[in-house]
C-alpha positions as CSV (number, residue, x, y, z in Angstrom):
1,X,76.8,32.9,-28.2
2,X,74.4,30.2,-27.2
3,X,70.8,31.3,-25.9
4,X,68.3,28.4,-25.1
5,X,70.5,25.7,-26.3
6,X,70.8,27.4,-30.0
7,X,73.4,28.9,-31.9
8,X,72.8,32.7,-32.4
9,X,74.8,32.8,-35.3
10,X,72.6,30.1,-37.1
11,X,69.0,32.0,-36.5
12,X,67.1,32.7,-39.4
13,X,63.9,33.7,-40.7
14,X,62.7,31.4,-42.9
15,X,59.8,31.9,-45.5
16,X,57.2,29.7,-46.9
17,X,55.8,30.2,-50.5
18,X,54.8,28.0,-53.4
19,X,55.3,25.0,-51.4
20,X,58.7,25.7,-50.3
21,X,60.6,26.9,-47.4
22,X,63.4,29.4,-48.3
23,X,65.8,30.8,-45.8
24,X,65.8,34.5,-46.1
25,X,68.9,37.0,-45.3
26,X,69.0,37.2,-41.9
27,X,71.2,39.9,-39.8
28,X,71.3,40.3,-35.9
29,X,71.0,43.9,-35.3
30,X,71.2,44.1,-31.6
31,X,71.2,42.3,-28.0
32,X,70.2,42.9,-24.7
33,X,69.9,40.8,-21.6
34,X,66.9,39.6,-22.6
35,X,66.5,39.1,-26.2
36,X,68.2,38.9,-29.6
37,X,67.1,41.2,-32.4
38,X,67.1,40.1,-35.8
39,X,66.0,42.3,-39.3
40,X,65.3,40.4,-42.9
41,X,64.1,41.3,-45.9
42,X,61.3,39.3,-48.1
43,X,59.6,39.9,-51.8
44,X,56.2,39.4,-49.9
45,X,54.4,37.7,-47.1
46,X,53.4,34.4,-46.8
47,X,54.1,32.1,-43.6
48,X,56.9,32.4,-42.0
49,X,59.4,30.4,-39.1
50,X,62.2,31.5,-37.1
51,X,64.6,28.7,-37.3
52,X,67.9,27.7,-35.8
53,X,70.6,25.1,-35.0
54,X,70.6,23.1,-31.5
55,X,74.1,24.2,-29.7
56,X,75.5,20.9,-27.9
57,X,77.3,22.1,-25.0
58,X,80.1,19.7,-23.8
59,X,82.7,20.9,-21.1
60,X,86.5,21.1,-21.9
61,X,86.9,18.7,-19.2
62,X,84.9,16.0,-20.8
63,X,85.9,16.6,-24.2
64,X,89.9,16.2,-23.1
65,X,88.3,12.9,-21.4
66,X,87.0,11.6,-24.4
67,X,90.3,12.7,-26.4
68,X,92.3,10.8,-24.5
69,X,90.4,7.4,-23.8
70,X,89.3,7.9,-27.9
71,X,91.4,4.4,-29.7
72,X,93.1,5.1,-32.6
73,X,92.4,4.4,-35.8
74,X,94.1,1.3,-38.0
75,X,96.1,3.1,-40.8
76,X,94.6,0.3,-43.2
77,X,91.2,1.4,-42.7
78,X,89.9,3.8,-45.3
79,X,87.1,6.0,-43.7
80,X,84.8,8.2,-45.9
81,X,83.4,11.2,-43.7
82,X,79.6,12.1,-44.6
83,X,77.9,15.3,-43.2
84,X,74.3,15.2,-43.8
85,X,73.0,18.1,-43.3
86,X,69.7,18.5,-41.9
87,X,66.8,21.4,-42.5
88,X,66.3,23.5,-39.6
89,X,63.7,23.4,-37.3
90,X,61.4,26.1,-36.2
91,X,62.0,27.1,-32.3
92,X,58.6,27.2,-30.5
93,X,58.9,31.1,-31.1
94,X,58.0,30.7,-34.4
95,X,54.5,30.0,-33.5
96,X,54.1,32.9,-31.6
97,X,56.0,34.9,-34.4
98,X,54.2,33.8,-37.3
99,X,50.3,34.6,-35.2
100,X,51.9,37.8,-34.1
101,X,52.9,39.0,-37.7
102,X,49.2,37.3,-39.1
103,X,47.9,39.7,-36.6
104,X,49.7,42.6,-37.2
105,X,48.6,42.2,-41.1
106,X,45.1,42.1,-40.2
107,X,45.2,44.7,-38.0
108,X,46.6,47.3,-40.1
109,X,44.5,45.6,-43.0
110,X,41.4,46.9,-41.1
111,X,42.3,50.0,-40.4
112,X,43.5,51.2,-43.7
113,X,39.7,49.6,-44.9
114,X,38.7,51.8,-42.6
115,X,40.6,54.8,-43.2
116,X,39.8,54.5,-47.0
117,X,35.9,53.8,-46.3
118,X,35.6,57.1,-44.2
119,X,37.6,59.4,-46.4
């Protein structure tokens, strides 16, 4: 399934710590009209992206066009296929993710200061 041009299955949460990004175990729990839901796990917190692959679209009927009007290849050439793959990039969400979880940290930060100062 393909939801603003990227490819559900390829969503992840990605994790930032000593000067790397690592790609953490990421599992889509549930869907709904509106939104995708995702849960990860990670040894602590640190920054953090939501990243996924761009979904090119192309319609059956252009893809049988480009089949057929495709020239075939010379049997003497010798062609080396090379996939190189790229690093993910963070969907604009990830912005909005990564403030809402700094938030959320703080937040409950203050409160258990709180909590502990008055008890």
């Amino acid at each position: 399934m393909v939801y603003n041009q990227i490819d559900a299955a390829s969503i992840k949460l990605n994790r930032y710590s000593e000067d790397v990004w690592t790609a953490l175990p990421t599992t889509r729990t549930d869907e709904d009209t509106a939104y995708l839901y995702f849960e990860s796990q990670t040894p602590g917190f640190s920054p953090f992206a939501i990243t996924g692959q761009e979904k090119i679209l192309i319609s059956p009927a252009v893809a049988e066009t480009e089949a057929i009007t495709e020239a075939p290849m010379p049997t003497d050439a010798v062609t080396t296929p090379t996939e190189v793959e790229t690093p993910p990039e963070p969907t604009p969400g990830g912005k909005y993710l990564l403030f809402g979880v700094v938030a959320l940290v703080t937040i409950a930060g203050a409160y258990l200061y709180m909590r502990k100062r008055q008890g």
